[in-house]
Backbone as a ProteinNet text record, in pm:
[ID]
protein_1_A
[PRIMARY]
XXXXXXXXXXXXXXXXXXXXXXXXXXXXXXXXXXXXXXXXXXXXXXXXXXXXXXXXXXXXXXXXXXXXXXXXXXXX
[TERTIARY]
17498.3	17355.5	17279.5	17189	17084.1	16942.3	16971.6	16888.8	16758.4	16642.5	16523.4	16499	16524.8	16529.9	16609.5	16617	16717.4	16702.2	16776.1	16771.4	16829.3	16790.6	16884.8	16882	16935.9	16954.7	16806.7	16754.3	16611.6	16601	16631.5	16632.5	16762.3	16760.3	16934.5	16868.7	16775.8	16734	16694.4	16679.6	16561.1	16597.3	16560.2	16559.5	16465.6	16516.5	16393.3	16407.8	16322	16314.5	16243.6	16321.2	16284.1	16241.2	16158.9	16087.3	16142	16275.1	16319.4	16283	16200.2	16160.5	16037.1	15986.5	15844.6	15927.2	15850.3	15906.2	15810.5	15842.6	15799.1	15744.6	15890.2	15864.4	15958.1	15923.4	16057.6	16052.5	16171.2	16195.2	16271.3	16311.5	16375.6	16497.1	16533.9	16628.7	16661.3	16800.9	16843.8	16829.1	16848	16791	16669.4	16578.2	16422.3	16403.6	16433.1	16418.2	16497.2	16602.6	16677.4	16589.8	16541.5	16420.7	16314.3	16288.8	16122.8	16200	16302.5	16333	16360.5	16414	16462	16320	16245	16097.7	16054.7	16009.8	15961.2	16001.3	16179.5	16266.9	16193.6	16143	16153.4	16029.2	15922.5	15803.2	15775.9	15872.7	15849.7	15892.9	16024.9	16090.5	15980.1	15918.9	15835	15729.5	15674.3	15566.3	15540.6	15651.3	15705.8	15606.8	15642.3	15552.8	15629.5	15765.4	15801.4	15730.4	15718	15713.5	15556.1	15574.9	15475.5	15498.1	15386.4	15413.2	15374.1	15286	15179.8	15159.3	15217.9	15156	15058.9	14929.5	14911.4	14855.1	14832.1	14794.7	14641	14569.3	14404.4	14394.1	14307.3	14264.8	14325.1	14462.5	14566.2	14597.2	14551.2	14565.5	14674.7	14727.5	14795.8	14714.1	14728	14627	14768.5	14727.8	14870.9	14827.8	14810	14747.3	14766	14859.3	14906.7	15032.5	15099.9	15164.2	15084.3	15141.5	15092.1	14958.2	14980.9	14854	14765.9	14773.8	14675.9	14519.7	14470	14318.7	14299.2	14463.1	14383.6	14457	14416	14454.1	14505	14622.6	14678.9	14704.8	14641.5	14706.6	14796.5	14847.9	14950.5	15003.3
7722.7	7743.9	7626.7	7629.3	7542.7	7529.9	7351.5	7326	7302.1	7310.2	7335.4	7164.2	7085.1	6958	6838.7	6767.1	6658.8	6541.1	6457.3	6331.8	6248.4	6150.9	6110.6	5936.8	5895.6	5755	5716.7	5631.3	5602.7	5435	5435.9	5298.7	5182.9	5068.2	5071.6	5001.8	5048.2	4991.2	5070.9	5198.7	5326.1	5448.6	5474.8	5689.2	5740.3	5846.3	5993.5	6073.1	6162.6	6261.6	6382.6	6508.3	6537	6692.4	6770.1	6933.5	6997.2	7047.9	7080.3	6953.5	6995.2	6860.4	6759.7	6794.2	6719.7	6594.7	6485.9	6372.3	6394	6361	6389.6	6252.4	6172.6	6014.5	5937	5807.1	5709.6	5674.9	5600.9	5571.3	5404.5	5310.1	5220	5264.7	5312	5329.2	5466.1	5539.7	5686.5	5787.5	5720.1	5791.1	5787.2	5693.5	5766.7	5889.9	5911	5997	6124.6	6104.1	6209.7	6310.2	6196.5	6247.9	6334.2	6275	6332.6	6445.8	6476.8	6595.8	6699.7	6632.1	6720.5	6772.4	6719	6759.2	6832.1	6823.7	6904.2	7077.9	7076.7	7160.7	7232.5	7172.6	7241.5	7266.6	7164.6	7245.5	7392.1	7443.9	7546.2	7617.4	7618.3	7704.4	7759.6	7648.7	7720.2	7734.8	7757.9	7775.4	7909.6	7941.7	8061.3	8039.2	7923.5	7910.9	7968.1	8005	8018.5	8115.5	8125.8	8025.2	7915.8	7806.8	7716.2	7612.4	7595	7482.6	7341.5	7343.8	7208.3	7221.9	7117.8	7087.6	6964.3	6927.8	6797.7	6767.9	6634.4	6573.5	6517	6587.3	6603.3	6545.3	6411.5	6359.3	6368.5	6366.3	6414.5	6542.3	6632.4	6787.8	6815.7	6927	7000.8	7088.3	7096.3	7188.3	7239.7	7376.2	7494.4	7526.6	7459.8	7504.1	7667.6	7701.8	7827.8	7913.2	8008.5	8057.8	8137.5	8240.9	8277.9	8215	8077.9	8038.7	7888.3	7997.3	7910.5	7922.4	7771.2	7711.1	7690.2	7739.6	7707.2	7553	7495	7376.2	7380.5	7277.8	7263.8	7162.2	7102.7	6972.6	6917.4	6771.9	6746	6667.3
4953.4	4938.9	5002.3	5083.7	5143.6	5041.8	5034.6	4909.6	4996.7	4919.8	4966.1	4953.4	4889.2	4901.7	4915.8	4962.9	4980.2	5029.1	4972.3	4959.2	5044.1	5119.7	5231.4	5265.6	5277.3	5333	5399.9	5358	5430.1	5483.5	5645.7	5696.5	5575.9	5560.3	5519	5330.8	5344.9	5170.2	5073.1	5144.5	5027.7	5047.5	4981.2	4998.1	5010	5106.2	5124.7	5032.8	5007.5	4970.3	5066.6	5115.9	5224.5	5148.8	5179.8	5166.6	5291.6	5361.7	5467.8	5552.7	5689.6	5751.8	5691.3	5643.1	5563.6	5457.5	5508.3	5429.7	5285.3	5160.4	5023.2	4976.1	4971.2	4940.6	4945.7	4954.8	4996.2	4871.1	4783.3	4677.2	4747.5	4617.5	4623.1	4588.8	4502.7	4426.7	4463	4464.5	4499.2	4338.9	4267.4	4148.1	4129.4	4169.6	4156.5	4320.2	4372.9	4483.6	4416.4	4376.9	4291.3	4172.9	4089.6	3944.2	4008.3	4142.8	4187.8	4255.6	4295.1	4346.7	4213.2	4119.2	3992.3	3935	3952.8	3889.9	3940.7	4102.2	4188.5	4198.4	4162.2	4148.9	4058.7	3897.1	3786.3	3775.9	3877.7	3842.4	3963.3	4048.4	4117.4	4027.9	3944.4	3863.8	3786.9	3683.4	3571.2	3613.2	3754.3	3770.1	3901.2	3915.8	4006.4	4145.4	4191.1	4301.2	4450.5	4467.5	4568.9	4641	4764.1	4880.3	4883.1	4856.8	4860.4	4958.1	5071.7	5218.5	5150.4	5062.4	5035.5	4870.2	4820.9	4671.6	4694.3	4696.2	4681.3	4545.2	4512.5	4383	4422	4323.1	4336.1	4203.7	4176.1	4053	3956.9	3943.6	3837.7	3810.8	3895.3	3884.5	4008	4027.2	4080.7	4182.7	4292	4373.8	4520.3	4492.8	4543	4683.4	4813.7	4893.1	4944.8	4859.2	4959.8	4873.6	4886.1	4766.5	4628.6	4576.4	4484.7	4398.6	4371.9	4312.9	4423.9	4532.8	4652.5	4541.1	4589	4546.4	4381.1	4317.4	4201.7	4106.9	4059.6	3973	3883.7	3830.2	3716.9	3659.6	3546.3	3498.9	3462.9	3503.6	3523	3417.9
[MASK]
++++++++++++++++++++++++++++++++++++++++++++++++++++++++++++++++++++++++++++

């Protein structure tokens, strides 16, 4: 199965966290890049967002650019 996220060696000190090609976030540590992928995972799960291109973080809210709940907000 081809995971929708993954984690990868980032320059020789940090980790990526990658959305297919879209970089997510660099971490220090491979277990914080790991957690933010495990989250990301569980908030598509309980929130049945698949297929979603863009989550961004708006004033502590959740904003879905696109996918089932495109334009609307959720607190985080």
């Amino acid at each position: 199965m081809n995971e929708r996220f993954t984690v990868t060696k980032y320059g020789t000190r940090y980790w990526a966290l990658h959305d297919g090609d879209a970089l997510v976030c660099v971490a220090a540590y491979k277990k914080g890049a790991v957690e933010v992928k495990r989250r990301l995972e569980e908030l598509i799960t309980l929130t049945s967002l698949e297929p979603v291109d863009k989550i961004t973080l708006v004033c502590g809210h959740l904003e879905f650019t696109n996918g089932p709940n495109a334009g609307k907000l959720s607190s985080s």
